[in-house]
MMTF fields as JSON, N, C-alpha, C and O atoms, coordinates in Angstrom:
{
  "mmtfVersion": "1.0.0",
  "mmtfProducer": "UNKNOWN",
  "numBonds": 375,
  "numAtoms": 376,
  "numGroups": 94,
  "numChains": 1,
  "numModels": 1,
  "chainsPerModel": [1],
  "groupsPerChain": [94],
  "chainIdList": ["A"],
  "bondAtomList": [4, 2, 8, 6, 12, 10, 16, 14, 20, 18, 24, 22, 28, 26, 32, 30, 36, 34, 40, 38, 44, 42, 48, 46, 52, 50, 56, 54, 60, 58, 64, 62, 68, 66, 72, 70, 76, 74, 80, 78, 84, 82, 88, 86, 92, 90, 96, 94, 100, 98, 104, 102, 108, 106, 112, 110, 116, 114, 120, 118, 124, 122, 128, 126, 132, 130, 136, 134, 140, 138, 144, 142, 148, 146, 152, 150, 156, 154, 160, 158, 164, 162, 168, 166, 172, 170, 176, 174, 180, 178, 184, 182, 188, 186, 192, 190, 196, 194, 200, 198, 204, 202, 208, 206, 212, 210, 216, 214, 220, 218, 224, 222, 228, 226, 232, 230, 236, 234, 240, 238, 244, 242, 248, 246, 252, 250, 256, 254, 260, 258, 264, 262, 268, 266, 272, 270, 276, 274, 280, 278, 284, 282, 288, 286, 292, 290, 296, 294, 300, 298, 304, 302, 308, 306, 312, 310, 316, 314, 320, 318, 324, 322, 328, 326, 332, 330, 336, 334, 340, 338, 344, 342, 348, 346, 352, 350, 356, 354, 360, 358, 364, 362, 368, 366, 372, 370],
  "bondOrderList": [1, 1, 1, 1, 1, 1, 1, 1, 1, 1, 1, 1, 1, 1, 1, 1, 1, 1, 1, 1, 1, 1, 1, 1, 1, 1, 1, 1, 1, 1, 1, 1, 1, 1, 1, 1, 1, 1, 1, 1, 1, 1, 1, 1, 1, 1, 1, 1, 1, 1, 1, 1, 1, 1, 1, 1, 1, 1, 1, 1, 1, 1, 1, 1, 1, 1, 1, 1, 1, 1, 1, 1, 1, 1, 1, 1, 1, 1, 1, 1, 1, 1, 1, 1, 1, 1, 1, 1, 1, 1, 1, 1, 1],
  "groupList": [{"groupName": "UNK", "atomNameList": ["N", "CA", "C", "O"], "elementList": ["N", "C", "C", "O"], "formalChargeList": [0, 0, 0, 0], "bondAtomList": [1, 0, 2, 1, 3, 2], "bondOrderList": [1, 1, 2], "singleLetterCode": "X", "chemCompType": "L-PEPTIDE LINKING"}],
  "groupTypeList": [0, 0, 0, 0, 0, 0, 0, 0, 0, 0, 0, 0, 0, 0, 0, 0, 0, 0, 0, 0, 0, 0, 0, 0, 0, 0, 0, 0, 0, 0, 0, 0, 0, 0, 0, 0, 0, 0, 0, 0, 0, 0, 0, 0, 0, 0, 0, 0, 0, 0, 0, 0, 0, 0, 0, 0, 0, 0, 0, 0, 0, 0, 0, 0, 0, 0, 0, 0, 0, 0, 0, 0, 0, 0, 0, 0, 0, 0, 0, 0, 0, 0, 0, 0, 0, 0, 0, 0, 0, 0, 0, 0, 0, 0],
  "groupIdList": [1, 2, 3, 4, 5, 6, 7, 8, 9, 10, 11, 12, 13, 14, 15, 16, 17, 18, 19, 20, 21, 22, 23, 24, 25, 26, 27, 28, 29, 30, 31, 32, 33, 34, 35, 36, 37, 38, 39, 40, 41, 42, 43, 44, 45, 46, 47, 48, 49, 50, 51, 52, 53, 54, 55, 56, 57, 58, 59, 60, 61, 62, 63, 64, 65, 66, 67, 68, 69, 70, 71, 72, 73, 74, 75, 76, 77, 78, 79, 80, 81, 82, 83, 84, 85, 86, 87, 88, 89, 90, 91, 92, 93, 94],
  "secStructList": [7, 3, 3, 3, 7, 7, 7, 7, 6, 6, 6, 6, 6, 7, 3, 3, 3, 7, 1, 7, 3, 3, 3, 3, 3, 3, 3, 3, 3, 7, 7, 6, 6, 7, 7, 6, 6, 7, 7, 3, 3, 3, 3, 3, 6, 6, 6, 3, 3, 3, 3, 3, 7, 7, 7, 7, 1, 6, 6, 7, 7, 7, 3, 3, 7, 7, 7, 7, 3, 3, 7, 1, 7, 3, 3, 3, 3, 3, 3, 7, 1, 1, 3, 3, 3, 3, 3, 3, 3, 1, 7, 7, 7, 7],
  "xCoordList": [-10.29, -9.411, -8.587, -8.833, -7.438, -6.621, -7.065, -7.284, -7.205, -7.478, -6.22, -5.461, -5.803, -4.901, -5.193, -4.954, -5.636, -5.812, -4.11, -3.016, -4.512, -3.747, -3.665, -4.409, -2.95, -3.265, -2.178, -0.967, -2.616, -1.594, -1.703, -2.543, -0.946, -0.716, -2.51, -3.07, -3.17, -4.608, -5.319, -6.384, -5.233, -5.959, -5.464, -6.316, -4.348, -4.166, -5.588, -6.588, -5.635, -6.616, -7.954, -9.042, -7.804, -8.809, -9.02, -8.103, -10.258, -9.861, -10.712, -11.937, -9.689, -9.831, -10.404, -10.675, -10.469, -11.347, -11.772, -11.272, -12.961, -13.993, -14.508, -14.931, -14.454, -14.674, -13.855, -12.892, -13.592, -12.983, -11.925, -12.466, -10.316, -10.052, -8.309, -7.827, -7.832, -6.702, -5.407, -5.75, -4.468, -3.913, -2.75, -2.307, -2.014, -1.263, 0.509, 1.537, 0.119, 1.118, 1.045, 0.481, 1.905, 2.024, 3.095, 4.064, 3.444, 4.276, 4.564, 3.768, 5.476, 5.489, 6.171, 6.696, 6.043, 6.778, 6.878, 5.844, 8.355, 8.576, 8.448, 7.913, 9.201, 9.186, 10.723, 11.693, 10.656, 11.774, 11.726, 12.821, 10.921, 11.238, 10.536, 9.691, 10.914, 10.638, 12.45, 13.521, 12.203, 13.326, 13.388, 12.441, 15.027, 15.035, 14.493, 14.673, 13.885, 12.945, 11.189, 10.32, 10.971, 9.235, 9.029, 9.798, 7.801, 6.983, 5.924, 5.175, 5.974, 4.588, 3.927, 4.602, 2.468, 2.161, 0.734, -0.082, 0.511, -1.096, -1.393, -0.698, -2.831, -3.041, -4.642, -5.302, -5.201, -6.19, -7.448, -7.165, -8.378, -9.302, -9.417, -9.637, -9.287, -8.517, -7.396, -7.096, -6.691, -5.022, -3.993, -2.782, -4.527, -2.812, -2.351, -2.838, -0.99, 0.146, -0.147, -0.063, -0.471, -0.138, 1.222, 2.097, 1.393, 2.883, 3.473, 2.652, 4.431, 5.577, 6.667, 7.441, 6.923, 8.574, 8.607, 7.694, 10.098, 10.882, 11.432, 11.878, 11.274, 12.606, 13.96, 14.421, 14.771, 16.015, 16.7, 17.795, 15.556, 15.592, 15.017, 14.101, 15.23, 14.648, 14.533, 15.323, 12.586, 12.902, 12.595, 12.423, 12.62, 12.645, 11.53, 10.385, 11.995, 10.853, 11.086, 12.175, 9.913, 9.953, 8.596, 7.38, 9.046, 7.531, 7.579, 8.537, 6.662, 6.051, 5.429, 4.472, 5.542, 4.203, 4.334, 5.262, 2.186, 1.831, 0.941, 0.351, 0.294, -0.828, -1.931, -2.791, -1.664, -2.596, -3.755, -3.83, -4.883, -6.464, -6.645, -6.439, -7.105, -7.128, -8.879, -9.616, -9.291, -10.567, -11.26, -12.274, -10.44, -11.009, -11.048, -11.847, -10.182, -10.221, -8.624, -7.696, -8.442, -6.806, -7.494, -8.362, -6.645, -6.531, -5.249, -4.338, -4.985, -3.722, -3.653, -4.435, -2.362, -2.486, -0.798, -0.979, 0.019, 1.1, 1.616, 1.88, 1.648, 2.087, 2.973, 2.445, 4.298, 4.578, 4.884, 4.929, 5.126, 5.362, 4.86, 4.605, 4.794, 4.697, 3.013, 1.958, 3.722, 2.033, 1.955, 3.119, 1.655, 1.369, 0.289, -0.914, 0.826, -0.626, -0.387, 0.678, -1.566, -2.117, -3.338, -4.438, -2.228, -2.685, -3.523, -2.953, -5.184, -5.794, -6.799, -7.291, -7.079, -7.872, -9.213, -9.219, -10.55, -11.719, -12.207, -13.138, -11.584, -11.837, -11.186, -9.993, -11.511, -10.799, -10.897, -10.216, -11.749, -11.595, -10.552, -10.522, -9.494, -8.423, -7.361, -6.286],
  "yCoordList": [-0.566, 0.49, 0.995, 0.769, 1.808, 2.343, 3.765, 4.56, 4.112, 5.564, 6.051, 5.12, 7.223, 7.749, 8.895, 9.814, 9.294, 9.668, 11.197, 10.932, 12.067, 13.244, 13.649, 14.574, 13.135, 14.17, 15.159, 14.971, 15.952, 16.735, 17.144, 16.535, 18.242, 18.206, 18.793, 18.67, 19.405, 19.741, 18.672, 18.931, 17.968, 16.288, 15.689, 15.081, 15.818, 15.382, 14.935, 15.277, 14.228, 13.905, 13.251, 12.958, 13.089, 13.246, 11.237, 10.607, 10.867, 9.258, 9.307, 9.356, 9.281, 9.842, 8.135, 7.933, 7.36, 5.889, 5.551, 5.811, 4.784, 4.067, 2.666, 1.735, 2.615, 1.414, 0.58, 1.102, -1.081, -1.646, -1.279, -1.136, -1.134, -0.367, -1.492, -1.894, -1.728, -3.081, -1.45, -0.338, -1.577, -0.591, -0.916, -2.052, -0.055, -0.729, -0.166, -0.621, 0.959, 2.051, 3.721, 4.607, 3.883, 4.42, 5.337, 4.657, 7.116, 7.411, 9.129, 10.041, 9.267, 10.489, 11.208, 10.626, 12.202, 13.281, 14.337, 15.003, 15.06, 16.15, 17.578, 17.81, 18.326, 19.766, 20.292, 19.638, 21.639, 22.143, 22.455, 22.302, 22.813, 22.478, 21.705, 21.936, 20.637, 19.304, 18.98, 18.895, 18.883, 18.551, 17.338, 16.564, 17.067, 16.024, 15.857, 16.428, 14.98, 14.214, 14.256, 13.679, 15.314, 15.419, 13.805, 13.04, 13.504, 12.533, 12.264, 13.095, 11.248, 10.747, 9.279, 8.283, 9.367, 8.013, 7.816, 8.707, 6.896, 6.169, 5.137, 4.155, 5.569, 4.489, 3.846, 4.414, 2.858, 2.671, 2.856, 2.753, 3.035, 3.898, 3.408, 4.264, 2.11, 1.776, 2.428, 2.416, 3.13, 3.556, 2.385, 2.389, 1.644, 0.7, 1.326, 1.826, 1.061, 1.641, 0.697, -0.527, 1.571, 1.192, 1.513, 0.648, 2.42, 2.976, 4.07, 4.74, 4.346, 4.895, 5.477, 4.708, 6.587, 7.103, 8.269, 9.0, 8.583, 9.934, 10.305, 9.64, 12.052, 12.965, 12.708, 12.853, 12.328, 12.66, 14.4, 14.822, 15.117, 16.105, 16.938, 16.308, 18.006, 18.526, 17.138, 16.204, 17.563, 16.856, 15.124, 14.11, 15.318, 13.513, 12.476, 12.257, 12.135, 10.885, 9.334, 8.761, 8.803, 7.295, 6.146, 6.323, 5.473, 4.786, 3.446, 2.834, 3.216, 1.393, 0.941, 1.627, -0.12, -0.78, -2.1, -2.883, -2.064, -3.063, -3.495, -2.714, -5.051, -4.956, -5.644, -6.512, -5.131, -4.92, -4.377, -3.55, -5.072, -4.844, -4.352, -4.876, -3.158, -2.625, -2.468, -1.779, -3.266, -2.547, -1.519, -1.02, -1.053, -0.276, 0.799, 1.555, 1.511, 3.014, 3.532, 2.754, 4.796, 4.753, 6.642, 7.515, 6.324, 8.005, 8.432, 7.682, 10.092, 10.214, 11.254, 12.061, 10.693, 10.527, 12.047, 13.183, 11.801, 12.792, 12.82, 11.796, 14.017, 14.76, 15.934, 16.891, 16.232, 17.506, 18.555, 19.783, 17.226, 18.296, 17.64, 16.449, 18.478, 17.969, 17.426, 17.977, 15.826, 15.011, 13.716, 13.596, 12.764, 11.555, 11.02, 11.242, 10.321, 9.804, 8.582, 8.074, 7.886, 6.494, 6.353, 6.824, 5.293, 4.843, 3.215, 2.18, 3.482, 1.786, 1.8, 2.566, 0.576, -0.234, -0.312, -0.469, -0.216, -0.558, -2.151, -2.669, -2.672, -4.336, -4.964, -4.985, -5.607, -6.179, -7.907, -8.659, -8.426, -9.86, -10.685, -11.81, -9.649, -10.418, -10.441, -11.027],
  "zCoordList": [-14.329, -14.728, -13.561, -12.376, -14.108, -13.116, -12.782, -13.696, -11.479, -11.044, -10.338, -10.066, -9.975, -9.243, -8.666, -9.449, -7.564, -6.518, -5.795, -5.297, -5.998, -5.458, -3.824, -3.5, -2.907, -1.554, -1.095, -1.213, -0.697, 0.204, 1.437, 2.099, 2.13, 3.713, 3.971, 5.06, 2.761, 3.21, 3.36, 3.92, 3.191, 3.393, 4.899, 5.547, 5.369, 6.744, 7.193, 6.562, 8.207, 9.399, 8.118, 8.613, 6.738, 6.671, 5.72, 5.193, 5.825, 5.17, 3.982, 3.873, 3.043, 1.261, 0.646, -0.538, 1.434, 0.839, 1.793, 2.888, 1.584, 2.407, 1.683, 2.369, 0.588, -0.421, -0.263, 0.297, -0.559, -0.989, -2.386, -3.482, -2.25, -3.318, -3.458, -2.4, -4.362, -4.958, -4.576, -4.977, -4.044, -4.129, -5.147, -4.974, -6.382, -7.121, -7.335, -7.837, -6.683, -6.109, -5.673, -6.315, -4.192, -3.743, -4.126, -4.464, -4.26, -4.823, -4.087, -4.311, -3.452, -2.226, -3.617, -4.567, -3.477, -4.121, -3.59, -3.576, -2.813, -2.314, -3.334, -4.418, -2.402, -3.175, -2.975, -2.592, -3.341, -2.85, -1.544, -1.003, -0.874, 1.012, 1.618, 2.483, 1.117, 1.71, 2.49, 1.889, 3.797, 4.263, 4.739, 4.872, 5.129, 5.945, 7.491, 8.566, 7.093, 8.552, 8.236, 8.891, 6.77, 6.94, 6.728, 6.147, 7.35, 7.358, 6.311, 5.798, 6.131, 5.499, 6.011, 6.269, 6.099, 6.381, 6.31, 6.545, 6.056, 5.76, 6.738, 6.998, 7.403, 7.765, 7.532, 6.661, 8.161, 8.03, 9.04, 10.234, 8.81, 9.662, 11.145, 12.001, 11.513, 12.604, 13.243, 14.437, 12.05, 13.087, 12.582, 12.804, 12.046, 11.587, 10.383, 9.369, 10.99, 9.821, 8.39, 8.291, 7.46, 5.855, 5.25, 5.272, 4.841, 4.731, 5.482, 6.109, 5.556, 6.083, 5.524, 4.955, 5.535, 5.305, 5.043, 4.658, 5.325, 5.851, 4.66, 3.725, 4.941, 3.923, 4.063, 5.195, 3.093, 3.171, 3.051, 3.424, 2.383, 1.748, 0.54, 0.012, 0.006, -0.81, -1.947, -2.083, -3.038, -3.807, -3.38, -4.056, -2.381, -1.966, -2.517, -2.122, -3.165, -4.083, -3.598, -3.621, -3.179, -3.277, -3.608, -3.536, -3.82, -4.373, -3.74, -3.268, -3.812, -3.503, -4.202, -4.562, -4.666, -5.735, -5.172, -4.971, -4.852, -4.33, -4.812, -5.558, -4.665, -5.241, -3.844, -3.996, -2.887, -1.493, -2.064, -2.973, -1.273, -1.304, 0.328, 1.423, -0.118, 1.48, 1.729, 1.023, 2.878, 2.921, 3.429, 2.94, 4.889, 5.959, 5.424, 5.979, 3.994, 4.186, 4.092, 4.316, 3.771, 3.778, 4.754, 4.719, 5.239, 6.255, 6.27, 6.624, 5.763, 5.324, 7.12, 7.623, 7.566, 9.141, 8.978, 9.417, 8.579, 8.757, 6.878, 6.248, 6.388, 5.156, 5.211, 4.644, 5.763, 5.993, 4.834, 4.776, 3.699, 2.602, 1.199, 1.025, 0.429, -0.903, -1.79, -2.103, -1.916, -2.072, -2.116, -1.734, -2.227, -2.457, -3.392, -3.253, -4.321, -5.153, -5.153, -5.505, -4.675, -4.844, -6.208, -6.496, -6.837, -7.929, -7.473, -7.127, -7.641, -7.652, -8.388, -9.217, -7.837, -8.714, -8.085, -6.864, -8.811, -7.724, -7.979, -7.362, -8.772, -8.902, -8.153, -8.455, -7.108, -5.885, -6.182, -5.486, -7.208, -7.177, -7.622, -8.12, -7.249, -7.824, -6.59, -6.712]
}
């Protein structure tokens, strides 16, 4: 089944998976003061970059859809505004 997963800037520093987890999309959603330049980014409990990207401005929405199997963990590393939900999967044999 599909799960989807909520974080925000209170989650910073913190690594919201530890399981093996199919990732199927990633989806930033700003606010109204979400400006240009806030950050967002994921990485993995190592420190490598998963995703990446910048505000253009209020409102700023963008998505990724992947179907990456991540194992180490996802650590939500910079959030300045808004939220991000990762939508996955916990069946990885695929």
């Amino acid at each position: 089944g599909r799960y989807i997963i909520t974080v925000t800037s209170a989650d910073v520093g913190n690594v919201v998976f530890t399981d093996p987890i199919i990732v199927k999309r990633i989806h930033v959603l700003g606010t109204v003061a979400t400006a240009a330049g806030h950050a967002y980014r994921l990485d993995d409990q190592q420190g490598e970059l998963i995703y990446r990207t910048q505000a253009n401005g209020a409102y700023y929405e963008s998505e990724s859809i992947t179907q990456r199997k991540w194992t180490g963990g996802i650590k939500i590393v910079t959030l300045t505004s808004g939220e991000i939900d990762i939508e996955y999967d916990l069946d990885t044999r695929y």
